[in-house]
Backbone as a ProteinNet text record, in pm:
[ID]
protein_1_A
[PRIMARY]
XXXXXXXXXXXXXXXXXXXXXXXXXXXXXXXXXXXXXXXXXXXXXXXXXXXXXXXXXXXXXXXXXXXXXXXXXXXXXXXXXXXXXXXXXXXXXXXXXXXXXXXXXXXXXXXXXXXXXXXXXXXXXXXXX
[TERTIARY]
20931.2	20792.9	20703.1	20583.2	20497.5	20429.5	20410	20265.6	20148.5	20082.3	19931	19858.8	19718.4	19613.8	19481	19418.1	19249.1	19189.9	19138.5	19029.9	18857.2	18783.7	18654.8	18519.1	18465.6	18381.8	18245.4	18193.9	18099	17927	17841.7	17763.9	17652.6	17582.7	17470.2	17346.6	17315.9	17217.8	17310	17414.2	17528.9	17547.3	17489.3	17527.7	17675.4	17708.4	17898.5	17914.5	17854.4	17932.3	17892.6	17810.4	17821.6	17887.8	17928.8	18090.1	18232.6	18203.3	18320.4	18395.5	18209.8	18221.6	18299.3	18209.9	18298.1	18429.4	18510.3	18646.9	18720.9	18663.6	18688.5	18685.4	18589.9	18586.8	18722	18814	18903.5	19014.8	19049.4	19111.5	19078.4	19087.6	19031.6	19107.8	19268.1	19303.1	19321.3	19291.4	19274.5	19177	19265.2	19149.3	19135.2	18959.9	18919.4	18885.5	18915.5	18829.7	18767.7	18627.8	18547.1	18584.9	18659.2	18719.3	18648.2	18540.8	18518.3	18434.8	18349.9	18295.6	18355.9	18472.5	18571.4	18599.6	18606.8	18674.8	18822.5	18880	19003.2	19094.2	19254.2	19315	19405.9	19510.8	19640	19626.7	19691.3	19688	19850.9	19871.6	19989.7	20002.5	19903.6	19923.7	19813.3	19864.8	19711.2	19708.6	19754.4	19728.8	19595.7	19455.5	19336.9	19325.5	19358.8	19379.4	19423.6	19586.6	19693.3	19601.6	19530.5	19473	19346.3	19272.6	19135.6	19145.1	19278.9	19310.7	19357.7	19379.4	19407.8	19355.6	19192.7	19120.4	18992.3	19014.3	18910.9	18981.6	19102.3	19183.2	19175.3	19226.4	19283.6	19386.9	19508.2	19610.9	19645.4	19629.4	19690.7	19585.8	19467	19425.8	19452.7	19496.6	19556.3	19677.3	19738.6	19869.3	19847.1	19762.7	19747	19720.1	19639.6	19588.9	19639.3	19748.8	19886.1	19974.7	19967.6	20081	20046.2	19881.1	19872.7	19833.9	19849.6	19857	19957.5	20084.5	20238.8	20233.2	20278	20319	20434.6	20589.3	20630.6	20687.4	20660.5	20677.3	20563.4	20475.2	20310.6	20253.3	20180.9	20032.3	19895.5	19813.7	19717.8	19589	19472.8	19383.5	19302.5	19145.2	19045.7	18953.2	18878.5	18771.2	18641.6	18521.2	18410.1	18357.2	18325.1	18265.8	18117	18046.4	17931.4	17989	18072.4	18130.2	18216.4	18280.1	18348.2	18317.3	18164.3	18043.5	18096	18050.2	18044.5	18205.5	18299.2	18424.1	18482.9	18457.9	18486.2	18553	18701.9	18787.8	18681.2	18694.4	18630.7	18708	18771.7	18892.6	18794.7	18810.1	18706.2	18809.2	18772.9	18841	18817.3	18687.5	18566	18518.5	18490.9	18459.3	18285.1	18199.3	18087.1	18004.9	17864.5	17797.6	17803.2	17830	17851.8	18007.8	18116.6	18196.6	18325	18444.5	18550.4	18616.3	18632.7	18776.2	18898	18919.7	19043.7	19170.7	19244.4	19391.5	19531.4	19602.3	19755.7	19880.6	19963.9	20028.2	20205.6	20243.4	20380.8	20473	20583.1	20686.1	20845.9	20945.7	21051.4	21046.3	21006.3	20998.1	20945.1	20821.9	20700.1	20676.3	20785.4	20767.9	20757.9	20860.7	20925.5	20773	20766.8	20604.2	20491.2	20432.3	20400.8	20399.2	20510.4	20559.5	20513.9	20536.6	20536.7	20363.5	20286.1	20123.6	20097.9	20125.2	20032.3	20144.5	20173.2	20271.3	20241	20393.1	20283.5	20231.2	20200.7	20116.1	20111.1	20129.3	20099.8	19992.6	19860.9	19774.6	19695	19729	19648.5	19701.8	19863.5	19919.9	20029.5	20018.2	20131.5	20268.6	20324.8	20496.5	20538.4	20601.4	20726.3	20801.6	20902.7	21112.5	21155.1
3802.3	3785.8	3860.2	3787.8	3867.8	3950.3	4037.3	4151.3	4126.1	4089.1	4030.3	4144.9	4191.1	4315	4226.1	4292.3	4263.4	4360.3	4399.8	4461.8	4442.1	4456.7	4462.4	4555.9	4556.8	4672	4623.2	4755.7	4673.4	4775	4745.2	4784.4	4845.3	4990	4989.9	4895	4800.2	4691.7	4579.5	4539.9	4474.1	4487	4402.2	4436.6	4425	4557.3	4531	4439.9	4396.1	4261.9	4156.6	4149.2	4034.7	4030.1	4144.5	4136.9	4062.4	4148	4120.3	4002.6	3898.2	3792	3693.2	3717.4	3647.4	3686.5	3745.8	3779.2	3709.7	3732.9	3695.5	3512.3	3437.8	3266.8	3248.8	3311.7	3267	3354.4	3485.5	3541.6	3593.2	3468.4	3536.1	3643.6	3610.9	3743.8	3879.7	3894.3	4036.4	4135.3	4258.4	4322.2	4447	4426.6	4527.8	4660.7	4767.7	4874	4930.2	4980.9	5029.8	5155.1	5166.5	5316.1	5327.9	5450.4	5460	5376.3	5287.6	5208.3	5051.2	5063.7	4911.2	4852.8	4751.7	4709.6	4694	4705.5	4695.8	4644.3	4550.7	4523.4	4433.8	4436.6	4338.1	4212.7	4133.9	4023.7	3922	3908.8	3815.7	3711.8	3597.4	3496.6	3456.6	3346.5	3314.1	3150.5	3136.5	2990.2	2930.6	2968.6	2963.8	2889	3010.9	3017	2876.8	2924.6	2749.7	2617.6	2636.8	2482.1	2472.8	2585.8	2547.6	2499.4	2546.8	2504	2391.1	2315	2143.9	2078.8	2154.2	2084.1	2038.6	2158.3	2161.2	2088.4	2068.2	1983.1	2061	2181	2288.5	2356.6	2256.5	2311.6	2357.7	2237.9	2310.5	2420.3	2462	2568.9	2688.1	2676	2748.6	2793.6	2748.4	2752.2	2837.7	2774.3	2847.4	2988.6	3024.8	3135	3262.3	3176.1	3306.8	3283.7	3244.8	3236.8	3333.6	3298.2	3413.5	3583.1	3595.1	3755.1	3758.9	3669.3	3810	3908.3	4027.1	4100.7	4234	4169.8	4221.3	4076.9	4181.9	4136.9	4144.8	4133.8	4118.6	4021.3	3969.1	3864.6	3880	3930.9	3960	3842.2	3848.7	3752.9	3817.5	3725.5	3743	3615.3	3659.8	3510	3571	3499	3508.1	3537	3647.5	3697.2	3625.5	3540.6	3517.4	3358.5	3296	3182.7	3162.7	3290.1	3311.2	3280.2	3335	3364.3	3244.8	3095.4	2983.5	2918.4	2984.5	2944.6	2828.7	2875.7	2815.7	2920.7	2869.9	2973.3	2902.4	3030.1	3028.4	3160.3	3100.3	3204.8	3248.8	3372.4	3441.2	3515.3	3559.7	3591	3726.3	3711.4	3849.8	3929.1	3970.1	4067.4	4036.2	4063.5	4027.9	4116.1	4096.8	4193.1	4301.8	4173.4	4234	4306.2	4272.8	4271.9	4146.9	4125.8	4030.9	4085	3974.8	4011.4	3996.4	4145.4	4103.4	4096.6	4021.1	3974.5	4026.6	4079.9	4117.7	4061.3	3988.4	3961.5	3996.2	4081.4	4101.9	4088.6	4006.3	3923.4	3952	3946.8	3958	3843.3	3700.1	3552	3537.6	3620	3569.1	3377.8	3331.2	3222.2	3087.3	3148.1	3078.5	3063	3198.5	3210.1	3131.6	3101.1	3067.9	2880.3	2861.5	2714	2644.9	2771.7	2708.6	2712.2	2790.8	2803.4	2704	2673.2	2581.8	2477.6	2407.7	2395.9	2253.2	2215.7	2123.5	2001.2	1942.1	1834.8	1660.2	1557.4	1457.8	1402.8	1379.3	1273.8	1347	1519.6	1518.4	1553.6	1484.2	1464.5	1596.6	1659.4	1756.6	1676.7	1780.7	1645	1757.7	1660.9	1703.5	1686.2	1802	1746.3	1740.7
25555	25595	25496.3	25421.8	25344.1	25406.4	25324	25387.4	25298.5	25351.8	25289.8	25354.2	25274	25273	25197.9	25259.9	25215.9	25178.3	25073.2	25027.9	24991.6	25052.1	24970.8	25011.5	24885.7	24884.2	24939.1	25046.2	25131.6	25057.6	25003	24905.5	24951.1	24939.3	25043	25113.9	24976.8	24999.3	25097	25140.3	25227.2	25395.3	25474.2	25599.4	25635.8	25701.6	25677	25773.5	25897	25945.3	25873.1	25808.8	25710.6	25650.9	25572.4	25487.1	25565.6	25661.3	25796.2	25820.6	25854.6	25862	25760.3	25674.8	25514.5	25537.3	25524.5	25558.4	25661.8	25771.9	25900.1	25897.7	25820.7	25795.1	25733.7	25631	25599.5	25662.6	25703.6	25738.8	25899.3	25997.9	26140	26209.9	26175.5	26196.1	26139.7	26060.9	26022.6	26087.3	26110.6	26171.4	26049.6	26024.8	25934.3	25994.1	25877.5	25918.7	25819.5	25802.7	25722.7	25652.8	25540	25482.6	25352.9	25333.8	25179	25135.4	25185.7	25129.7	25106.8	25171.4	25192.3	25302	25349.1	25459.2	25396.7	25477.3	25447.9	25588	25570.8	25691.4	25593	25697	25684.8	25764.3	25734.5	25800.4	25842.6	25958	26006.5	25982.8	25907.3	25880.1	25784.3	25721.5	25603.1	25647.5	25807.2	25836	25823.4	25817.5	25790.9	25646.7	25575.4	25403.1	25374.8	25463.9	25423.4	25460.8	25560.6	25544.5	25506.5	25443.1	25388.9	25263.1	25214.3	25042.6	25031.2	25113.1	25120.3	25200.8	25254.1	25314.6	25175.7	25114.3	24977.8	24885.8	24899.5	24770.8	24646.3	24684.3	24572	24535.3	24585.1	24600.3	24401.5	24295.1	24191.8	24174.3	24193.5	24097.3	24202	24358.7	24418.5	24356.7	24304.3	24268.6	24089.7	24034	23888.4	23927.6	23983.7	24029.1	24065.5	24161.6	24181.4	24141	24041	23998.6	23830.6	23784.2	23705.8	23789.6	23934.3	23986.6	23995.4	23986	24011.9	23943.6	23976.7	23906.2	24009.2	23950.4	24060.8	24172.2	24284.3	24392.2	24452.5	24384.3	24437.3	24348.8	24451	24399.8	24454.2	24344.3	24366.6	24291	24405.7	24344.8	24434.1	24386.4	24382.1	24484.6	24563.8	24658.8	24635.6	24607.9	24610.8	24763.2	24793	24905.8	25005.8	24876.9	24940.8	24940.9	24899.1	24953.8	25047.7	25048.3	25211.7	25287.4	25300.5	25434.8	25470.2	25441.8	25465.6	25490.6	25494.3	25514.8	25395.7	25304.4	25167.9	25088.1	25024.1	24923.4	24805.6	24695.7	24589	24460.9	24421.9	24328	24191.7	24186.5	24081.1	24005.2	23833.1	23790.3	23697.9	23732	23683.8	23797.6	23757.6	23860.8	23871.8	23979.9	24040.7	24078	24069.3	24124.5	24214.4	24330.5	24433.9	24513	24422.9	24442.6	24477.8	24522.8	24546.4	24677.4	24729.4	24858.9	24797.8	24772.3	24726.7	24777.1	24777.1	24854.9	24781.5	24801.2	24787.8	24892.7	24806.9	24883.4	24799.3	24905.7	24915.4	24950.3	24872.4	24908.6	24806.6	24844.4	24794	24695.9	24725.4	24641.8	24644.8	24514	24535.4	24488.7	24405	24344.6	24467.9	24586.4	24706.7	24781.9	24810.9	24878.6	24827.5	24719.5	24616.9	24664.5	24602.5	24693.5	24759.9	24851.3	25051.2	25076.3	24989.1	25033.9	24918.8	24821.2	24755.2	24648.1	24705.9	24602.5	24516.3	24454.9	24360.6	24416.7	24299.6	24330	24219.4	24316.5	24166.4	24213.1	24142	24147.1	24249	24293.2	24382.5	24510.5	24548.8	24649.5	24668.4	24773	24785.9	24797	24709.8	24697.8	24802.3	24887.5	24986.3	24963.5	24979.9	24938.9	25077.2
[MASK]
+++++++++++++++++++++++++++++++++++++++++++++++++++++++++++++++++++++++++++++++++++++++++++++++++++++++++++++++++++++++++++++++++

């Protein structure tokens, strides 16, 4: 089972349930808590995640994405925070004004894991074996 974590930095000009929220559109279960200037929380499932990324029809650049954060037995990436709000993934690769939600996910296979959340694709179409 992965252990997935959320990070992001909540900014003085930032209402933190607005941050919250953004988090909370793609990750409803996670429960945050405000540390340092971050929300921060783990999460039990990224079933949200899993079907917003093939509701948006992003499974390959889902897939490019983490597949350039392994490192390890971790994959780490990056979501645009003020596209969150709106329950929209948005993969960033710079860093932002305002900051990123950032996601870690830890897995023994990460390649397996990897797979099973975004895997490939022809024409568009998730291939099933």
């Amino acid at each position: 089972m992965p252990k997935v974590s959320v990070s992001v930095p909540v900014y003085p000009s930032e209402d933190p349930e607005k941050v919250r929220a953004a988090v909370l559109k793609l990750f409803p279960d996670c429960v945050l808590e405000l540390r340092d200037g971050y929300l921060e929380g783990e999460l039990p499932t990224l079933d949200r995640f899993h079907n917003q990324i093939r509701r948006q029809r992003i499974l390959d650049t889902t897939r490019s994405i983490l597949r350039k954060g392994i490192n390890g037995n971790a994959i780490t990436f990056k979501l645009n925070k003020q596209v969150a709000y709106v329950g929209k993934v948005s993969f960033i690769e710079t860093e932002t004004v305002l900051g990123a939600i950032q996601v870690c996910i830890q897995d023994v296979d990460v390649l397996s894991f990897i797979d099973n959340l975004a895997p490939e694709t022809v024409e568009g179409e998730e291939i099933i074996l």
